[in-house]
N, C-alpha and C positions, 0 to 999 in steps of 0.2 A: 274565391279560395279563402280559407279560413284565415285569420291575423289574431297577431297579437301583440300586446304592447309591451316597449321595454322598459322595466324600470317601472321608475313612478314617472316618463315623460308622458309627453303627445305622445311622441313615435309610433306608429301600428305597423308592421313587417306581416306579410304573409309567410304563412310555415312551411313553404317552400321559396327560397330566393335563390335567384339567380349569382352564383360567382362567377367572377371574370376573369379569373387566372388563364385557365386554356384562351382567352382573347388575347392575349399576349406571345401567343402563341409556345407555349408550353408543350414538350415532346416532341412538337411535331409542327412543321409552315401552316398558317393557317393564313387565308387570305379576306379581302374587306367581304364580298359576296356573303361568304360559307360563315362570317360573323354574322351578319346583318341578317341572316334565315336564322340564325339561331336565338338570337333578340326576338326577333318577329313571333317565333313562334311559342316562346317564353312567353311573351306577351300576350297572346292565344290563346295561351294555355291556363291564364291568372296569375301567374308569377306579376307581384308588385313590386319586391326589392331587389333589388339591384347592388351588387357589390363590388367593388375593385380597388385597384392601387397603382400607385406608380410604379413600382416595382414590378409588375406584370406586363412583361416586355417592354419596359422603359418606355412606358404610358402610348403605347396602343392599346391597351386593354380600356383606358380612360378615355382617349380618343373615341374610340367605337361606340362604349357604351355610351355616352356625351351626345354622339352624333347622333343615335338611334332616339335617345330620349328628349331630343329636344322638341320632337314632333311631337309629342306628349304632353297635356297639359300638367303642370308641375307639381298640382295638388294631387295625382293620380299615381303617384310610385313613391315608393322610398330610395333612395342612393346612398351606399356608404364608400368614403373612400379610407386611405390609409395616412399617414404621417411617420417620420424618421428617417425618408432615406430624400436626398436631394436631386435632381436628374441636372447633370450639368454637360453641357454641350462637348461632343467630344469628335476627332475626325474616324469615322470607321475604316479607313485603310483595307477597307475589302473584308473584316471581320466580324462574327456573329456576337452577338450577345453573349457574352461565357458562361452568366448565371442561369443557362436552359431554356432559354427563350430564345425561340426561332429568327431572329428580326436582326438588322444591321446594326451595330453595334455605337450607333449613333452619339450615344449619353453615357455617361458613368455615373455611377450611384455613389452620392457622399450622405455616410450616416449622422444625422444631425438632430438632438432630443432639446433643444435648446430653444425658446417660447420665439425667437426670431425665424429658426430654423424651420417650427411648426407653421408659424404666419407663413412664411414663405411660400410652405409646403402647400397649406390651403389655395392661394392664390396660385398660384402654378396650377393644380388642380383644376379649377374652376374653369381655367381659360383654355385648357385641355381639353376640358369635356363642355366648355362652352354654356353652362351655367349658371344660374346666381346663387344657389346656396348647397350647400351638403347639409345630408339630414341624420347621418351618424358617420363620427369621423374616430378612427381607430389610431393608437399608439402601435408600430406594427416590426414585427419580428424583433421585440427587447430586449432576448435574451443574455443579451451580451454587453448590453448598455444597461440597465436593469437601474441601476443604481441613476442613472442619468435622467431616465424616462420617470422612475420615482420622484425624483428630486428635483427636475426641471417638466419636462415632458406634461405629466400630469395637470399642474397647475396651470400649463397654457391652455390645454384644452378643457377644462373647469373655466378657465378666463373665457372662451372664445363660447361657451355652452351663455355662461351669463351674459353675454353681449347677445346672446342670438341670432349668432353667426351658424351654430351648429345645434340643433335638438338634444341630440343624444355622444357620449364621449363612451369611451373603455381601450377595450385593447385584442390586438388579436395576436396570441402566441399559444406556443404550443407547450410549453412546461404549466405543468401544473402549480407546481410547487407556488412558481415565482408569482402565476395569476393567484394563487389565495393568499399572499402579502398585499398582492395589489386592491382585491375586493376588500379583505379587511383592515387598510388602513388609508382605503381613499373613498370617494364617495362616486364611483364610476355607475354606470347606467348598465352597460351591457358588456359579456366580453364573446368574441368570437375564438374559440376554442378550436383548436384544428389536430384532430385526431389522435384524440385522448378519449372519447363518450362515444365506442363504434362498437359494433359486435366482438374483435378483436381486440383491443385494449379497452381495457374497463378503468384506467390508471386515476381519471377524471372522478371516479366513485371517490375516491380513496380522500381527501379534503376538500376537494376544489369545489364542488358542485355542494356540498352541507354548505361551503362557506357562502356560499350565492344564495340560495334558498333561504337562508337564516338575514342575510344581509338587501335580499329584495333585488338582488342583478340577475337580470336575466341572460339569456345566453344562447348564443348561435352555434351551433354545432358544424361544424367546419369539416373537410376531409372525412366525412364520414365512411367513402368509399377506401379508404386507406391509399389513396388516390391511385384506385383503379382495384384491385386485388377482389373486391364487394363488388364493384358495378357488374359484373355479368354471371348468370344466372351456374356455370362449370368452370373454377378458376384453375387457370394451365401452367405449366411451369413456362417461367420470362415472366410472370405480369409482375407490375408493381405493387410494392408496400411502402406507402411513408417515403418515396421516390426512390427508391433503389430496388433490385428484382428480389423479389420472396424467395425466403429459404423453402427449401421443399416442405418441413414441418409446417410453415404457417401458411402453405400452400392446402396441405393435407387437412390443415385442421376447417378452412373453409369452407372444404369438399363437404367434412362429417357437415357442417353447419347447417350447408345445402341439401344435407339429406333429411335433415329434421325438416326445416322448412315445407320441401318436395310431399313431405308424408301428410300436409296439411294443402296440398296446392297452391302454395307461396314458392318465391321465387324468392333467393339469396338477395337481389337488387332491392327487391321490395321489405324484406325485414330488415337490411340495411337500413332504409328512411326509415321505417316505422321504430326500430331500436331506440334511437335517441330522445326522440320526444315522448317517451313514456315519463322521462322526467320533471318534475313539477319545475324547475328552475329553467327547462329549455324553450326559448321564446320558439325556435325555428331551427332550420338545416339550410344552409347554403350549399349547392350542387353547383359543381365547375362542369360546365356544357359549351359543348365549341361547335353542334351542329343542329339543323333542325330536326334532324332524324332523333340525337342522341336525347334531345329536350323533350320530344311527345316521349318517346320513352321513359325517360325520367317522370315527366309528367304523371304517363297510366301508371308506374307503378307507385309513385307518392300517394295516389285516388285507392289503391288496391286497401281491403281490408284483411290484417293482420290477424288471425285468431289468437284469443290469448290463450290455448293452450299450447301454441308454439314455443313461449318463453317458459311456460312447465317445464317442456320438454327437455328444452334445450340448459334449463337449469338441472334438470337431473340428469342430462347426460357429460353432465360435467362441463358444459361447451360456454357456460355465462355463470359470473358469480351470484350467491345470494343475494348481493344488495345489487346487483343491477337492471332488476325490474321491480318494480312498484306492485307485481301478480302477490293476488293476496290468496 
């Protein structure tokens, strides 16, 4: 599978990676088996990067991937984790997880931007997933610490890049705004961007992405499925958008999307991957997959080719703005 590098580092990500979120089980129980086929088959399929967090059912999702990859010689995959939230030992009293993760509710999450907080976080990490290094380590959901993750947060992970402890640093959130303060007044490598640069919201056009291109960050495309609303080929009303159920409107506007695509024998999943990385600053797409069925799929349709008169189309029927294809 095709790669790319981020930044000016080492780092090289294939343009399709693996996220981990659903291994945390997200939505829905998800058990070690129905993980461990969907690794496998990632794996089959060329998927090299590997993505997760503590935060993704209070590090089952880091466990699994950990486990799966240690069979793996270490020069052979990329791994990115997260930073800012602490998992601290808690009694579960028969309770699930409240943040939407299926799992017992073992841990509580303490948010901490603070260079001890981050050390920590590394090192928790590591023995989690049973490895000796992370190869891009992310500043993650800051929206609310902003100020903290700027001001402390940043500089550890700059510290921990110059030890070579970690390859590559950035951040993954979802405002835009706050990520093009962050590109332009820090020296980040990469940010993972979650669903802001998809067919449905184009908000990512708007600064965030000039500012990366201009400043040499590259960038993951995150959520591209608006997690879930894109992944399948006729969207129904109950699916999700951005985790809550879609308005009938942005249910409807899907539909029209699907039908341009259908006029070209593309499928809504498949214009979905292929949308984001028409732009020059996007290293990749990370896809959340919880099974091996859901992964060859992903797979074929990442391999499907896109016609560019799809993006014509779909810009003159109103359905994508001007600037958000590169279609000359």
């Amino acid at each position: 599978m095709e790669t790319s590098r981020l930044g000016r580092t080492a780092v090289e990500v294939t343009r399709l990676g693996f996220g981990g979120g659903p291994l945390g089980g997200l939505f829905a129980p998800l058990d070690d088996e129905t993980a461990a086929g969907a690794l496998t088959a990632a794996w089959d399929g060329g998927i090299r990067y590997y993505d997760t967090s503590p935060h993704y059912g209070i590090g089952h999702s880091e466990r699994r991937i950990g486990e799966f990859l240690r069979s793996r010689p270490r020069d052979s995959f990329v791994l990115s984790t997260k930073v800012g939230r602490l998992l601290v030992p808690q009694d579960p009293a028969g309770r699930t997880d409240p943040a939407g993760f299926h799992v017992p509710a073992t841990h509580r999450r303490v948010r901490d931007f603070t260079r001890d907080g981050i050390r920590r976080g590394v090192e928790d990490s590591l023995q989690r997933m049973g490895l000796d290094r992370i190869d891009v380590l992310y500043l993650h959901d800051a929206e609310e610490f902003f100020d903290d993750a700027l001001r402390d947060g940043y500089p550890a992970l700059a510290e921990l890049r110059s030890e070579g402890i970690v390859g590559a640093i950035g951040a993954g959130m979802y405002d835009t705004d706050l990520l093009t303060t962050l590109v332009e007044e820090t020296d980040v490598d990469v940010i993972m961007q979650s669903g802001r640069h998809t067919l449905l919201d184009h908000s990512a056009l708007d600064t965030f992405l000039p500012a990366c291109e201009k400043r040499g960050v590259s960038v993951i495309a995150a959520s591209i499925f608006n997690s879930g609303l894109l992944a399948v080929p006729r969207p129904v009303a109950g699916a999700h958008f951005d985790y809550e159920t879609a308005t009938p409107e942005i249910v409807e506007r899907a539909n029209r999307i699907a039908d341009v695509c259908e006029a070209h024998g593309v499928t809504l999943p498949q214009a979905a991957m292929a949308f984001p990385l028409r732009h020059p600053a996007v290293a990749g797409i990370a896809v959340g997959m919880r099974s091996a069925e859901e992964v060859r799929r992903n797979v074929e349709s990442f391999a499907a080719e896109v016609p560019a008169q799809v993006w014509v189309d779909l810009r003159a029927a109103g359905l994508i703005g001007s600037t958000a294809t590169r279609v000359v």
